[in-house]
C-alpha positions in Angstrom: 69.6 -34.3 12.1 67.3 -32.8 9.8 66.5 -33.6 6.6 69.2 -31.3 4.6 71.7 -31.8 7.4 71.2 -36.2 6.6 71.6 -35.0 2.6 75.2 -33.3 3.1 75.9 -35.6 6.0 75.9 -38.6 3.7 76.6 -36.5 0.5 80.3 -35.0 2.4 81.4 -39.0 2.5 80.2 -40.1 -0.9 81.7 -36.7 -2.5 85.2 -38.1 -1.1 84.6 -41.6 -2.0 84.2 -40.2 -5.6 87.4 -38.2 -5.8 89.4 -40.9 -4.7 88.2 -43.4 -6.5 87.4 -41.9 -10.0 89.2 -38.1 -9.6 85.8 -36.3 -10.3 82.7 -34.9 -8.7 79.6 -37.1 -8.2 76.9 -37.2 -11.3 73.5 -36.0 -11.4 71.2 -39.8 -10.6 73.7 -41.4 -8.3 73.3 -38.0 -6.2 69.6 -37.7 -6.7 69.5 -41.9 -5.3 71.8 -40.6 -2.5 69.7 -37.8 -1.4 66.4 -39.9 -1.6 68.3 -43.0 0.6 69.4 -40.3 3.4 65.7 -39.2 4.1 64.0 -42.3 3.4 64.3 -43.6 6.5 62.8 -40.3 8.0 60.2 -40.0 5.4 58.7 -43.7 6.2 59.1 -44.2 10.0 58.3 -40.4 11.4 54.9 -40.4 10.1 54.0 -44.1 10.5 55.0 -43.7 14.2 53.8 -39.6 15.2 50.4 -39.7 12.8 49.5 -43.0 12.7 50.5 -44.8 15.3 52.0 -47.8 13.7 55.5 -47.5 15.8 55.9 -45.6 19.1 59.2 -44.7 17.4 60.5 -42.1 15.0 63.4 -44.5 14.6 61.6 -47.7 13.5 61.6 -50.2 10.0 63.4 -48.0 8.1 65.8 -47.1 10.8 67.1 -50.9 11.4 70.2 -52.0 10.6 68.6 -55.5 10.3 66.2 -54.0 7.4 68.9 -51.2 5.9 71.6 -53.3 5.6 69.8 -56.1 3.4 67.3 -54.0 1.3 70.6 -51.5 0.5 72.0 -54.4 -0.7 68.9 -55.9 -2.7 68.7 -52.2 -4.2 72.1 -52.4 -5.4 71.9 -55.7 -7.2 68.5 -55.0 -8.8 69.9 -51.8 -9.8 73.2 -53.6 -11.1 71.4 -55.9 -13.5 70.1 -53.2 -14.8 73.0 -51.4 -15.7 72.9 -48.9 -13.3 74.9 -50.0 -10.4 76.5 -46.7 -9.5 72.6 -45.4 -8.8 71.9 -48.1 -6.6 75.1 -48.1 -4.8 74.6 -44.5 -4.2 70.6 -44.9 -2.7 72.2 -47.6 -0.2 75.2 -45.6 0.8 72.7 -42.2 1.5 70.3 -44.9 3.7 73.0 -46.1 5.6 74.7 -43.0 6.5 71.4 -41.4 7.9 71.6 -44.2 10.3 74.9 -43.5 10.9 74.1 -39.2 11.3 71.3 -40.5 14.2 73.8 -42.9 15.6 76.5 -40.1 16.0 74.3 -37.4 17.9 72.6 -39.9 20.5 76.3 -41.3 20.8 77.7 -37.4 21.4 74.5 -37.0 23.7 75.7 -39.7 25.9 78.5 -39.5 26.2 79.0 -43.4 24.9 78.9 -45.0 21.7 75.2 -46.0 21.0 73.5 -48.1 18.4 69.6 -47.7 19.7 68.4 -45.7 16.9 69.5 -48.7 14.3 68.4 -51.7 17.0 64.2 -51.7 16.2 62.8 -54.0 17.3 65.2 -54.7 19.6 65.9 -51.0 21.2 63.4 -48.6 22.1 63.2 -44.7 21.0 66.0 -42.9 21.8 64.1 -40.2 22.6 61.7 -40.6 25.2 59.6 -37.7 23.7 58.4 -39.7 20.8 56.3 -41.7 23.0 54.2 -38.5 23.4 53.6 -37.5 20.0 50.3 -37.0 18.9 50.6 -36.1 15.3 53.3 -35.7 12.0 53.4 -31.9 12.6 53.6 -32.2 16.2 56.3 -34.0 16.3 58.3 -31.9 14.1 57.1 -28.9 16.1 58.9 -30.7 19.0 61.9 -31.4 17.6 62.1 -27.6 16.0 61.5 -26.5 19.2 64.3 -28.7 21.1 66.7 -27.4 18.3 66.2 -23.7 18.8 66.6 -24.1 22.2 69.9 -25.4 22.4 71.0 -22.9 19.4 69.7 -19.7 21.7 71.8 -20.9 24.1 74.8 -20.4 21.8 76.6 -23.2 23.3 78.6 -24.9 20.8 77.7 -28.4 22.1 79.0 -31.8 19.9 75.7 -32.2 18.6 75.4 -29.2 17.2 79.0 -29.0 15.9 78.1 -32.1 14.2 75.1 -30.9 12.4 76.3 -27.2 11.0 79.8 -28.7 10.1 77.8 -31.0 8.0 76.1 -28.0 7.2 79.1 -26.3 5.6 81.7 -28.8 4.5 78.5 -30.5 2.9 77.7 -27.6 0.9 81.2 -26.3 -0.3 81.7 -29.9 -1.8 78.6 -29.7 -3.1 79.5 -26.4 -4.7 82.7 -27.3 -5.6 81.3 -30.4 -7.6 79.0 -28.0 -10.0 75.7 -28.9 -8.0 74.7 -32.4 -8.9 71.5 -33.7 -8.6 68.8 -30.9 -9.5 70.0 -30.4 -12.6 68.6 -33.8 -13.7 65.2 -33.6 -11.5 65.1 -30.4 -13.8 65.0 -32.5 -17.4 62.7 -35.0 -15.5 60.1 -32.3 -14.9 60.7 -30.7 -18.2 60.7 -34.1 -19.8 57.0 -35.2 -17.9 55.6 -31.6 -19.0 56.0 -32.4 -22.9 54.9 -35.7 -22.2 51.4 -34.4 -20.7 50.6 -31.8 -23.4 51.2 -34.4 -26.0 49.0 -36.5 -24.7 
Protein backbone atom coordinates (compact mmCIF):
# COMPACT_ATOMS: atom_id res chain seq x y z
CA UNK A 1 0.00 0.00 0.00
CA UNK A 2 1.02 3.42 -0.29
CA UNK A 3 1.25 5.95 2.06
CA UNK A 4 -2.48 7.60 1.60
CA UNK A 5 -3.95 4.17 0.83
CA UNK A 6 -2.28 2.93 4.80
CA UNK A 7 -4.05 6.51 6.05
CA UNK A 8 -7.72 5.63 4.81
CA UNK A 9 -7.02 1.96 5.18
CA UNK A 10 -6.58 2.37 8.91
CA UNK A 11 -8.67 5.62 9.00
CA UNK A 12 -12.09 3.43 7.24
CA UNK A 13 -11.86 1.10 10.59
CA UNK A 14 -11.25 3.71 13.26
CA UNK A 15 -14.09 6.06 11.45
CA UNK A 16 -16.55 2.91 12.27
CA UNK A 17 -15.14 2.21 15.64
CA UNK A 18 -16.07 5.93 16.40
CA UNK A 19 -19.72 5.83 15.24
CA UNK A 20 -20.43 2.91 17.16
CA UNK A 21 -18.99 3.61 19.98
CA UNK A 22 -19.61 7.41 20.55
CA UNK A 23 -22.29 8.21 17.47
CA UNK A 24 -19.91 10.89 15.96
CA UNK A 25 -17.16 11.40 13.46
CA UNK A 26 -13.44 11.20 14.70
CA UNK A 27 -11.76 14.55 16.11
CA UNK A 28 -8.99 16.55 14.72
CA UNK A 29 -5.57 14.92 17.15
CA UNK A 30 -6.75 11.46 17.57
CA UNK A 31 -6.88 11.55 13.49
CA UNK A 32 -3.71 13.41 13.11
CA UNK A 33 -2.00 10.42 15.82
CA UNK A 34 -3.86 7.92 13.51
CA UNK A 35 -2.49 9.16 10.29
CA UNK A 36 1.16 9.54 11.67
CA UNK A 37 0.87 5.62 13.34
CA UNK A 38 -0.24 4.26 9.72
CA UNK A 39 3.03 5.63 7.92
CA UNK A 40 5.37 5.29 10.70
CA UNK A 41 6.26 2.10 10.08
CA UNK A 42 7.01 3.00 6.39
CA UNK A 43 8.65 6.25 7.24
CA UNK A 44 11.36 4.39 9.64
CA UNK A 45 12.10 0.99 8.00
CA UNK A 46 11.99 1.94 3.97
CA UNK A 47 14.81 4.23 4.34
CA UNK A 48 16.87 2.54 7.02
CA UNK A 49 16.79 -0.60 4.77
CA UNK A 50 16.89 1.01 0.75
CA UNK A 51 19.41 4.13 1.72
CA UNK A 52 21.28 3.00 4.38
CA UNK A 53 21.48 -0.28 4.62
CA UNK A 54 20.61 -0.99 8.07
CA UNK A 55 17.93 -3.79 7.20
CA UNK A 56 17.75 -5.70 3.84
CA UNK A 57 14.06 -5.21 4.41
CA UNK A 58 11.45 -2.49 3.75
CA UNK A 59 9.39 -4.40 6.30
CA UNK A 60 11.73 -4.41 9.31
CA UNK A 61 11.63 -2.77 13.33
CA UNK A 62 8.79 -0.88 12.77
CA UNK A 63 7.04 -3.51 10.80
CA UNK A 64 7.11 -6.25 13.85
CA UNK A 65 4.48 -7.28 15.58
CA UNK A 66 6.90 -8.11 18.41
CA UNK A 67 7.91 -4.21 18.43
CA UNK A 68 4.16 -2.68 17.31
CA UNK A 69 2.28 -4.50 19.58
CA UNK A 70 4.27 -3.33 22.78
CA UNK A 71 5.34 0.29 21.95
CA UNK A 72 1.42 0.83 20.68
CA UNK A 73 0.66 -0.06 23.92
CA UNK A 74 3.42 1.99 25.87
CA UNK A 75 2.19 5.00 23.65
CA UNK A 76 -1.20 4.56 24.91
CA UNK A 77 -0.53 4.54 28.53
CA UNK A 78 2.02 7.42 28.48
CA UNK A 79 -0.46 9.20 26.54
CA UNK A 80 -3.28 8.16 29.11
CA UNK A 81 -1.55 9.65 32.09
CA UNK A 82 -1.56 12.46 30.40
CA UNK A 83 -4.98 12.93 29.82
CA UNK A 84 -5.05 12.22 26.39
CA UNK A 85 -5.80 8.63 26.02
CA UNK A 86 -8.06 8.81 22.93
CA UNK A 87 -4.65 10.41 20.97
CA UNK A 88 -2.69 7.62 21.91
CA UNK A 89 -5.08 4.96 21.38
CA UNK A 90 -5.62 6.31 18.00
CA UNK A 91 -1.48 6.49 16.99
CA UNK A 92 -1.47 2.65 18.07
CA UNK A 93 -4.56 1.70 16.23
CA UNK A 94 -3.16 3.60 12.77
CA UNK A 95 0.44 1.55 13.43
CA UNK A 96 -1.21 -1.64 13.79
CA UNK A 97 -3.46 -1.50 10.90
CA UNK A 98 -0.55 -0.57 8.42
CA UNK A 99 0.70 -3.91 9.41
CA UNK A 100 -2.42 -5.26 8.92
CA UNK A 101 -2.89 -3.36 5.09
CA UNK A 102 0.80 -5.18 4.25
CA UNK A 103 -0.41 -8.35 5.75
CA UNK A 104 -3.58 -8.41 3.53
CA UNK A 105 -1.93 -7.81 -0.04
CA UNK A 106 1.02 -10.44 0.46
CA UNK A 107 -1.82 -12.69 1.92
CA UNK A 108 -4.13 -11.92 -1.49
CA UNK A 109 -0.81 -12.31 -3.51
CA UNK A 110 -0.47 -15.84 -2.28
CA UNK A 111 -3.10 -16.99 -2.30
CA UNK A 112 -2.66 -17.99 1.70
CA UNK A 113 -2.89 -16.17 4.78
CA UNK A 114 0.65 -14.68 5.47
CA UNK A 115 2.20 -12.92 8.51
CA UNK A 116 5.97 -12.30 6.98
CA UNK A 117 5.76 -8.68 6.63
CA UNK A 118 5.01 -8.46 10.66
CA UNK A 119 7.61 -11.58 11.58
CA UNK A 120 11.24 -9.40 11.44
CA UNK A 121 13.56 -10.77 12.59
CA UNK A 122 12.12 -13.93 12.28
CA UNK A 123 10.75 -13.68 8.35
CA UNK A 124 12.57 -12.33 5.60
CA UNK A 125 11.21 -9.53 2.95
CA UNK A 126 8.33 -10.34 1.35
CA UNK A 127 9.44 -9.02 -1.56
CA UNK A 128 12.40 -10.43 -2.96
CA UNK A 129 13.15 -7.03 -4.75
CA UNK A 130 14.13 -5.25 -1.67
CA UNK A 131 17.23 -7.13 -1.50
CA UNK A 132 18.30 -5.21 -4.62
CA UNK A 133 17.62 -1.79 -3.70
CA UNK A 134 20.24 0.57 -3.92
CA UNK A 135 18.83 3.76 -2.66
CA UNK A 136 15.33 5.52 -0.80
CA UNK A 137 14.25 6.91 -4.28
CA UNK A 138 15.02 3.77 -6.01
CA UNK A 139 13.14 1.85 -4.23
CA UNK A 140 10.12 3.85 -4.49
CA UNK A 141 10.85 4.13 -8.20
CA UNK A 142 10.40 0.20 -8.12
CA UNK A 143 7.54 -0.06 -6.41
CA UNK A 144 5.81 2.94 -8.65
CA UNK A 145 6.80 1.13 -11.37
CA UNK A 146 5.37 -2.53 -10.22
CA UNK A 147 2.14 -0.61 -9.45
CA UNK A 148 1.56 0.98 -12.86
CA UNK A 149 2.18 -2.07 -14.32
CA UNK A 150 -0.37 -4.07 -12.91
CA UNK A 151 -2.90 -0.95 -13.25
CA UNK A 152 -2.15 -0.80 -17.30
CA UNK A 153 -3.13 -4.06 -17.37
CA UNK A 154 -6.62 -3.15 -16.11
CA UNK A 155 -7.04 -6.33 -14.49
CA UNK A 156 -8.96 -5.85 -11.42
CA UNK A 157 -6.71 -8.21 -9.32
CA UNK A 158 -7.50 -8.57 -5.18
CA UNK A 159 -4.65 -6.45 -4.49
CA UNK A 160 -5.64 -3.83 -6.27
CA UNK A 161 -9.35 -4.04 -5.31
CA UNK A 162 -7.93 -3.81 -1.88
CA UNK A 163 -6.06 -0.70 -2.24
CA UNK A 164 -8.64 1.67 -4.43
CA UNK A 165 -11.61 0.50 -2.28
CA UNK A 166 -9.60 1.77 0.57
CA UNK A 167 -9.12 4.48 -1.70
CA UNK A 168 -12.79 5.39 -1.89
CA UNK A 169 -14.71 4.16 1.12
CA UNK A 170 -11.72 5.82 3.03
CA UNK A 171 -12.34 9.09 1.60
CA UNK A 172 -16.23 9.35 1.59
CA UNK A 173 -16.00 8.63 5.46
CA UNK A 174 -13.48 10.95 5.57
CA UNK A 175 -15.79 13.47 3.88
CA UNK A 176 -18.68 12.51 5.56
CA UNK A 177 -16.97 13.23 9.03
CA UNK A 178 -16.12 17.09 8.01
CA UNK A 179 -12.33 16.32 7.22
CA UNK A 180 -10.64 15.79 10.58
CA UNK A 181 -7.13 16.13 11.07
CA UNK A 182 -5.74 19.21 8.86
CA UNK A 183 -7.79 21.45 10.32
CA UNK A 184 -5.80 21.22 13.52
CA UNK A 185 -2.12 20.87 11.70
CA UNK A 186 -3.61 24.30 10.35
CA UNK A 187 -3.82 26.11 14.07
CA UNK A 188 -0.44 24.28 14.81
CA UNK A 189 1.26 26.07 11.93
CA UNK A 190 -0.59 29.29 12.53
CA UNK A 191 0.06 28.99 16.16
CA UNK A 192 4.25 28.31 15.51
CA UNK A 193 4.20 31.37 13.04
CA UNK A 194 3.02 33.93 15.86
CA UNK A 195 5.25 32.31 18.10
CA UNK A 196 8.38 33.03 15.78
CA UNK A 197 7.65 36.71 15.01
CA UNK A 198 7.25 37.32 18.63
CA UNK A 199 10.23 36.14 19.42
Amino acid sequence: MWPWEHVLFAYVFYSIYVHLRWQRGPLDAPTVALAVGSVIPDLIDKPLAWQFGVFESGYALAHSAFVAVPLAAAIYLIADRRGHGSVGAAYGVGHLFHIAGDVLPVSLAHGAFDLTPALWPFAGSPRPADRMTVSFFDGVYTLLSEYVSVLATLELTPVIALQIGSLIFGLVLWTHDGFPGPRLLIRWVRIGGRTAVHR
